[in-house]
C-alpha positions as CSV (number, residue, x, y, z in Angstrom):
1,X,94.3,97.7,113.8
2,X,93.3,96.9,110.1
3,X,89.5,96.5,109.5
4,X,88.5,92.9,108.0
5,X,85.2,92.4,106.2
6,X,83.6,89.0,105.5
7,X,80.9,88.7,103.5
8,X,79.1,85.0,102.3
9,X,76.1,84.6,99.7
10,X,74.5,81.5,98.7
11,X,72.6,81.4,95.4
12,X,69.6,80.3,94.2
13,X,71.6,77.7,92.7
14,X,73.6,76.5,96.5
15,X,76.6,78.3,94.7
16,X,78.5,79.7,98.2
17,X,80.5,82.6,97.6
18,X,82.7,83.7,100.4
19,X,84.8,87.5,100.1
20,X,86.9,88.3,102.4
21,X,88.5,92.4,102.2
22,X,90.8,94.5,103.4
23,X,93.2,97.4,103.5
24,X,95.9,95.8,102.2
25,X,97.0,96.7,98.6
26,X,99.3,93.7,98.1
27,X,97.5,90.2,96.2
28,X,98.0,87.1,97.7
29,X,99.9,84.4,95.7
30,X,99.8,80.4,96.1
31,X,103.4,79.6,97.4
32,X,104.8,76.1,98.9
33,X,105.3,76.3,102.9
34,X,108.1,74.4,104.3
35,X,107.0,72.5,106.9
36,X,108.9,75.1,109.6
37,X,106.7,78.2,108.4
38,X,103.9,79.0,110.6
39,X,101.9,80.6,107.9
40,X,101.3,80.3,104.0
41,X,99.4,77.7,103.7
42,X,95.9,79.6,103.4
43,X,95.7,79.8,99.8
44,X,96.5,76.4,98.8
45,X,93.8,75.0,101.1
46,X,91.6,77.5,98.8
47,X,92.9,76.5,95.7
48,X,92.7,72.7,97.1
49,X,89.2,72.7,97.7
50,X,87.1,75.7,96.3
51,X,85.5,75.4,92.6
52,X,86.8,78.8,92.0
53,X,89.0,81.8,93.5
54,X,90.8,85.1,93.0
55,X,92.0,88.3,94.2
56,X,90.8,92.0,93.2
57,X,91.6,95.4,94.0
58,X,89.1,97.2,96.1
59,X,87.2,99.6,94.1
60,X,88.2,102.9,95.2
61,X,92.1,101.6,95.4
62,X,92.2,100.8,99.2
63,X,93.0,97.2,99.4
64,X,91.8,94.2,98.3
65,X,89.2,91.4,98.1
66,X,90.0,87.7,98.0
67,X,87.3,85.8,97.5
68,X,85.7,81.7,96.9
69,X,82.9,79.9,95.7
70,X,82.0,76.1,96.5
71,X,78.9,74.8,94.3
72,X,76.9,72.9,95.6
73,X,78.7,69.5,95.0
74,X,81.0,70.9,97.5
75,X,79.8,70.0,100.8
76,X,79.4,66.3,99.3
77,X,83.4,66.9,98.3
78,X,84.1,68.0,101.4
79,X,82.6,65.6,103.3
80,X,84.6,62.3,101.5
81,X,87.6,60.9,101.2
82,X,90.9,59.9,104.3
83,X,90.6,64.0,105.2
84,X,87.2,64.3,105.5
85,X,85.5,67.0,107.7
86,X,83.7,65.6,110.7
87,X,81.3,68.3,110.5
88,X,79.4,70.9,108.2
89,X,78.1,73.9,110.2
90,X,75.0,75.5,108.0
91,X,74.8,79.4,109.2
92,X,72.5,82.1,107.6
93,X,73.4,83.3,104.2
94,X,73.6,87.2,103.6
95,X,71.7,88.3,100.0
């Protein structure tokens, strides 16, 4: 089984940054699902919604980490419009 590690970190500023790594060496692209895939559709929710994203090499050269921030204008984003979240779980932030 491939290890998966998430880490999250809010800023001073209520910048969320959200990094997700793992073993695989390959970077994710944006691509256009048909409506019959199960899967592919990750990255353009990311794109959709965060303020910025990307996709690194570990360092080391095992894998890779994809990662997201949101500023602080995002939960009011989020929270707006016909597909509006119905909730916005606050957790702990690691520094």
């Amino acid at each position: 089984m491939d290890e998966i590690r998430a880490r999250r970190v809010l800023s001073d500023g209520g910048r969320l940054r959200v990094s997700v790594a793992d073993a695989e060496d390959t970077l994710p692209t944006v691509r256009e699902a048909s409506p019959e895939e199960e899967s592919g559709r990750s990255l353009a929710l990311v794109e959709a919604l965060a303020d910025d994203w990307g996709a690194e090499p570990r360092p080391g050269g095992i894998g890779k980490t994809v990662w997201f921030e949101l500023h602080s204008e995002a939960k009011e984003k989020l929270c707006q419009g016909p597909v509006a979240l119905t909730a916005w779980s606050e957790f702990p932030m690691s520094r």
